[in-house]
C-alpha positions in Angstrom: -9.0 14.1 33.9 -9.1 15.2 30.5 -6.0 17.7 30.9 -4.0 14.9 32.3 -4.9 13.1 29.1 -3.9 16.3 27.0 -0.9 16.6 29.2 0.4 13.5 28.2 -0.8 13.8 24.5 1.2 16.9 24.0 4.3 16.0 26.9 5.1 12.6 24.6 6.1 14.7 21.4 8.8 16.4 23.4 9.6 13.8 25.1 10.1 11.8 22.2 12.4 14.7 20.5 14.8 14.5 23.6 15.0 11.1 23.6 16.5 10.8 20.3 18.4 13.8 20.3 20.0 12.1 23.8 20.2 9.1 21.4 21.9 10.7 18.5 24.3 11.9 20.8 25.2 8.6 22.3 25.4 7.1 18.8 27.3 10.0 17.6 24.6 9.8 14.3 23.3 13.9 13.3 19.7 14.2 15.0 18.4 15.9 11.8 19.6 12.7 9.8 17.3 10.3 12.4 14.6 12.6 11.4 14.7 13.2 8.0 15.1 8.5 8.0 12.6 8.2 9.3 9.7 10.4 8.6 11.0 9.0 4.4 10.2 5.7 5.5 7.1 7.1 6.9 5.9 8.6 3.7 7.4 5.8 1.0 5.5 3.2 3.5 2.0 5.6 3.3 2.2 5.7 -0.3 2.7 1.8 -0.7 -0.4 1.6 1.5 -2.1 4.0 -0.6 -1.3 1.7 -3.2 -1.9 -1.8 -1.5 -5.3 -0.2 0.4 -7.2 0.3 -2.9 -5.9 -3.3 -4.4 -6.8 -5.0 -0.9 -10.3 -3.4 -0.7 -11.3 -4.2 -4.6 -10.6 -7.9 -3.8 -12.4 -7.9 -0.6 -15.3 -6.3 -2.6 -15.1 -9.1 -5.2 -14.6 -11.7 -2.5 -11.1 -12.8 -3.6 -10.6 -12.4 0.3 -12.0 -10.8 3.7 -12.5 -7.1 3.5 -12.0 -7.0 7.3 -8.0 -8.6 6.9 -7.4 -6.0 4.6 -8.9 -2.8 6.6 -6.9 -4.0 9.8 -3.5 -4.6 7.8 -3.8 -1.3 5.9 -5.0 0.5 9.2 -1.8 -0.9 11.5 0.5 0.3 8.8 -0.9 3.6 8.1 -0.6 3.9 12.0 2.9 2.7 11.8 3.5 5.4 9.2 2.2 8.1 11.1 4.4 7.0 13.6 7.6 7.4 11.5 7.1 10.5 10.4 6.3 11.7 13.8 9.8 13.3 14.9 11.5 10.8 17.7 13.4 7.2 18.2 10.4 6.6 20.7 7.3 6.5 18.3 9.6 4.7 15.4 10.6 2.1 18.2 6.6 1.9 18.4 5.7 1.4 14.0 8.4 -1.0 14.2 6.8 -2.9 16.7 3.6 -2.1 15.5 4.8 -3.5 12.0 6.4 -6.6 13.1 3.1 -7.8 15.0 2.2 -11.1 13.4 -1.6 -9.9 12.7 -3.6 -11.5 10.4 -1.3 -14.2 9.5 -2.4 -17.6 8.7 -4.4 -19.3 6.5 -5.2 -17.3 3.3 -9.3 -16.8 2.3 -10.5 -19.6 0.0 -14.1 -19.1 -1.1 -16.1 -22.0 -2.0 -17.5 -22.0 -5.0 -21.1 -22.8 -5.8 -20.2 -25.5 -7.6 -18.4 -27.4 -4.1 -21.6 -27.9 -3.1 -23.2 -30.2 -5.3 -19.8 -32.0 -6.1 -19.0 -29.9 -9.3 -15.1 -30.1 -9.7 -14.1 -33.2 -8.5 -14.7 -35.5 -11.7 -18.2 -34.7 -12.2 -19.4 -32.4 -15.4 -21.3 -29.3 -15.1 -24.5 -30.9 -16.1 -24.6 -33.4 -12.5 -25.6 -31.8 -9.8 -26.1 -34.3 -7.5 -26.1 -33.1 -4.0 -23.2 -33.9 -1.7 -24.4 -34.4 1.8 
């Protein structure tokens, strides 16, 4: 079982490469220019992660917002960036879908302060703390 696995693990490069070169021939677009597109927007889209990953994590660390949101957004376009620069149409058909997957969208993180509790910020002064129930 586990050299079918490798099988396909090391049969999916190649046939990745001749899909695109069959594609670059229907297109009439150089093969080496699909490559060279595509693994750049692999690496400029890794090094804007690199960039967003460490701003992400220091406000999930301060609680601005869930550390979990940003680990799964910087870890689905990391992947999507290994993708790209992998050579072949097929696994850049893949980071593009991977990329366009609406995860984690919604409503943004809003922590409470400790101050909602006791009806602090609506009106009242610091000094009342009067519990809201």
């Amino acid at each position: 079982m586990r050299f079918i696995v490798m099988l396909i693990v090391l049969a999916f490069p190649v046939l990745d490469v001749l899909a695109t070169v069959r594609f670059a021939r229907w297109t009439g677009i150089p093969t080496l220019a699909w490559f060279i597109a595509s693994a750049a927007a692999g690496m400029l889209l890794l090094r804007h992660e690199r960039i967003g990953f460490r701003a992400r994590t220091l406000a999930g660390l301060r609680g601005d917002e869930p550390l979990m949101r940003g680990l799964l957004d910087s870890g689905r376009k990391v992947l999507a960036a290994v993708l790209l620069i992998l050579p072949g149409i097929v696994s850049d058909l893949l980071a593009l879908v991977l990329l366009l997957l609406p995860i984690n969208v919604g409503a943004r993180f809003a922590p409470v302060g400790i101050g909602a509790a006791y009806g602090v910020g609506n009106g009242d002064s610091l000094d009342e703390y009067r519990r809201v129930d």
